[in-house]
C-alpha positions as CSV (number, residue, x, y, z in Angstrom):
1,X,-1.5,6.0,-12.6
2,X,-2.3,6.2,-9.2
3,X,-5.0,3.6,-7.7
4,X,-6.8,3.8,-4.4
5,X,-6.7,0.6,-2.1
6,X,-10.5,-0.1,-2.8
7,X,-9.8,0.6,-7.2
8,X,-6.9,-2.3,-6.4
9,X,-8.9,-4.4,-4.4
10,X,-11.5,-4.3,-7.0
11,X,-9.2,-4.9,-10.0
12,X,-7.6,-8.1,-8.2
13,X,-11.5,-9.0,-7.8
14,X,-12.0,-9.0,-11.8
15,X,-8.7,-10.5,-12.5
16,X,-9.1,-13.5,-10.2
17,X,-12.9,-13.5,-11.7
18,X,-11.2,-14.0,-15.3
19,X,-8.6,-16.3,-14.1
20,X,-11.2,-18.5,-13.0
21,X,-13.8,-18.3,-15.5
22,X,-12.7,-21.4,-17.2
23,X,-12.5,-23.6,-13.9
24,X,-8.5,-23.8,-14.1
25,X,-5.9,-21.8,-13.4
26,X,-2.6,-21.8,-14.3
27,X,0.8,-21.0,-13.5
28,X,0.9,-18.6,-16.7
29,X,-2.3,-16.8,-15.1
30,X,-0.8,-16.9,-11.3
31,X,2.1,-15.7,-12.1
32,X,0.1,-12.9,-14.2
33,X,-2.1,-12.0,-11.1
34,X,0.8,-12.2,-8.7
35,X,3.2,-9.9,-11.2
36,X,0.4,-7.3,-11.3
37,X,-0.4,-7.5,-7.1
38,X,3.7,-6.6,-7.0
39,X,4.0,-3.5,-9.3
40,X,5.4,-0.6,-7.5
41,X,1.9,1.5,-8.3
42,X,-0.3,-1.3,-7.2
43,X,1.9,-3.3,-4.2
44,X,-0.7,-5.3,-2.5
45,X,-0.9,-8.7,-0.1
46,X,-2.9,-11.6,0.8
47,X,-5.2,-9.1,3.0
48,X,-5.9,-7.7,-0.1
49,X,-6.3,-10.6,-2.7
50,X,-8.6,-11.9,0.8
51,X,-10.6,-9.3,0.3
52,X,-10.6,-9.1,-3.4
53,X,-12.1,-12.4,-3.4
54,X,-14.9,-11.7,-0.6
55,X,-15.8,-8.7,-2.9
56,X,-19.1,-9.2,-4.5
57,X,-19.3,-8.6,-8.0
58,X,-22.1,-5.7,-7.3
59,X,-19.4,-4.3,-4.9
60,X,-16.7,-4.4,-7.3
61,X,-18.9,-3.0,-10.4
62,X,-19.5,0.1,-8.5
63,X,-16.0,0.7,-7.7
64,X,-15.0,-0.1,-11.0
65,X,-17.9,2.2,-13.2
66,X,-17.2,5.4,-11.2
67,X,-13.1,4.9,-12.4
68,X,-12.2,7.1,-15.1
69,X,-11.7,6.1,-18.8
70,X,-8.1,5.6,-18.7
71,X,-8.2,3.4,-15.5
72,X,-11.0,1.8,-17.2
73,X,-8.8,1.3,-20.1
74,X,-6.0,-0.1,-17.9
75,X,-8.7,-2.7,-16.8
76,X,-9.3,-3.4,-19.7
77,X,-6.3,-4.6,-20.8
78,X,-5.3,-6.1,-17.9
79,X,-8.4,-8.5,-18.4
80,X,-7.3,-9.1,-21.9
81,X,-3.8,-10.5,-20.9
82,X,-5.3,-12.6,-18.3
83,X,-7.3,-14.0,-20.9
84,X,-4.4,-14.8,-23.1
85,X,-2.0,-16.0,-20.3
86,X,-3.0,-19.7,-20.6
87,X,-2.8,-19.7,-24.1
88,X,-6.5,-20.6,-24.7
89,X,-9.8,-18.0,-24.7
90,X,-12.6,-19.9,-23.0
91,X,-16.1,-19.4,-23.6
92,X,-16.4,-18.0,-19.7
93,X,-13.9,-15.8,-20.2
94,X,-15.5,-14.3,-23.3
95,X,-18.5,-14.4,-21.2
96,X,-17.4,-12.6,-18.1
97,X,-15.4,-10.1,-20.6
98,X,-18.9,-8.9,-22.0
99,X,-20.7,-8.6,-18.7
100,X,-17.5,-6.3,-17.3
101,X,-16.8,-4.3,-20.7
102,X,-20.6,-3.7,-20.7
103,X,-20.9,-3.3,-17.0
104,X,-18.6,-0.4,-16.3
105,X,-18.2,0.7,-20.2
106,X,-15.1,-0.1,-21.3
107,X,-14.8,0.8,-24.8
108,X,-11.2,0.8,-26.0
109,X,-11.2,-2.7,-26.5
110,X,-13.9,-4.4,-28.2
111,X,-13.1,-8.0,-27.7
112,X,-10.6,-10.5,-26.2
């Protein structure tokens, strides 16, 4: 599945919004986000992760709802293993999952 730079930049924007919804991150989660910025598809730097996290989150909802279902999906899911990386689902996380999924309608997964 193809992305365009401003689709990556905006999914590096709600990853690092997930990894840091519980105020820690760890090396499980870094390694997640890092794993995912190096995928042949995706293939992005520090420019981008700089600009992922300047990216409002009005900025990045509008990129993200105008995606199609099955890049919504991908989202999704992505969000989902960032949750579970650290082993532990925190309340923020649960809390920024339902203002995304709701945000841009995701609706393949229901919960983390």
């Amino acid at each position: 599945m193809e992305l365009s730079l401003n689709e990556k930049i905006a999914f590096l924007h709600a990853l690092i919004r997930m990894m840091t919804a519980d105020g820690n991150v760890s090396p499980r989660e870094m390694r997640f986000i890092n794993g995912f910025a190096s995928m042949r598809d995706v293939n992005v730097g520090q420019a981008e992760f700089d600009k992922a996290k300047a990216m409002s989150d009005s900025e990045a909802k509008d990129i993200l709802s105008r995606m199609s279902v099955t890049k919504k999906n991908l989202l999704g899911f992505l969000l989902q293993d960032m949750a579970h990386a650290d082993g532990i689902i925190h309340e923020g996380e649960n809390l920024y999952w339902t203002k995304i999924k709701n945000d841009i309608n995701i609706t393949i997964i229901d919960k983390l």
